[in-house]
C-alpha positions, 0 to 999 in steps of 0.5 A: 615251618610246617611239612607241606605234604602234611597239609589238606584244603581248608587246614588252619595254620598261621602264616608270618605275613612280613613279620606278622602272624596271621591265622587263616585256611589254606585254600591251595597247595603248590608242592612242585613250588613249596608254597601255599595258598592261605585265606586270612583276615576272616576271608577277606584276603588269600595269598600264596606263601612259601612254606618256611612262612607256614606254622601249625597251630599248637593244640590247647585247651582254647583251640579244641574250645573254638572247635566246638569240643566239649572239656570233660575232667577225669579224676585222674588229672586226665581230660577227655574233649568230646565232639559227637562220637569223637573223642581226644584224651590226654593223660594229664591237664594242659600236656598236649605232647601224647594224646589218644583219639578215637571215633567209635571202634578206630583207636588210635594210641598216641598218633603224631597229633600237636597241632590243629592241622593235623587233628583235622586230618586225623578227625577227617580220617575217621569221620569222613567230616571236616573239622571246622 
């Protein structure tokens, strides 16, 4: 289940459509009815669900790689992913639990940042760009 005040237009998220998880976008957000509107199966279909039905999308390596971020290793088993002037460091290969994020002179140590969603909402923060 995923916080729906967490949520913005065009987040990815999975939802549990009957059983199945399907990722999509979400289009819309209803608080007042704790549900959300979310496009799924590449565009072709969009449906109101409630939010229990809702997930995060964890963070990974292949995540961020479908982002468009680029992988570079540190020598310290630290790993840095780029995107333009953006940046996203964790301390150790594979271990998403803490990260640091900046763009430019906006460091951020360690913000709650452990799935898709909310890295988006973060990129979009400091950037002022969608992460799509």
């Amino acid at each position: 289940m995923i916080n729906i005040h967490e949520l913005k237009q065009n987040n990815y998220v999975e939802v549990n459509n009957e059983g199945q998880l399907r990722r999509g976008y979400v289009a819309a957000i209803s608080p007042e009815e704790h549900s959300v509107q979310v496009v799924t199966d590449e565009g072709n279909q969009d449906f109101w669900y409630d939010a229990n039905d809702v997930y995060g999308i964890e963070l990974s390596d292949a995540e961020l790689g479908h982002l468009g971020f680029e992988k570079e290793d540190l020598e310290d088993d630290a790993v840095k992913y780029k995107k333009d002037a953006f940046r996203l460091v964790i301390p150790k290969r594979d271990d998403f639990s803490s990260v640091d994020i900046w763009y430019r002179e906006d460091i951020r140590r360690q913000p709650k940042v452990q799935y898709i969603h909310q890295l988006q909402n973060q990129f979009h923060d400091m950037t002022k760009i969608y992460l799509e």
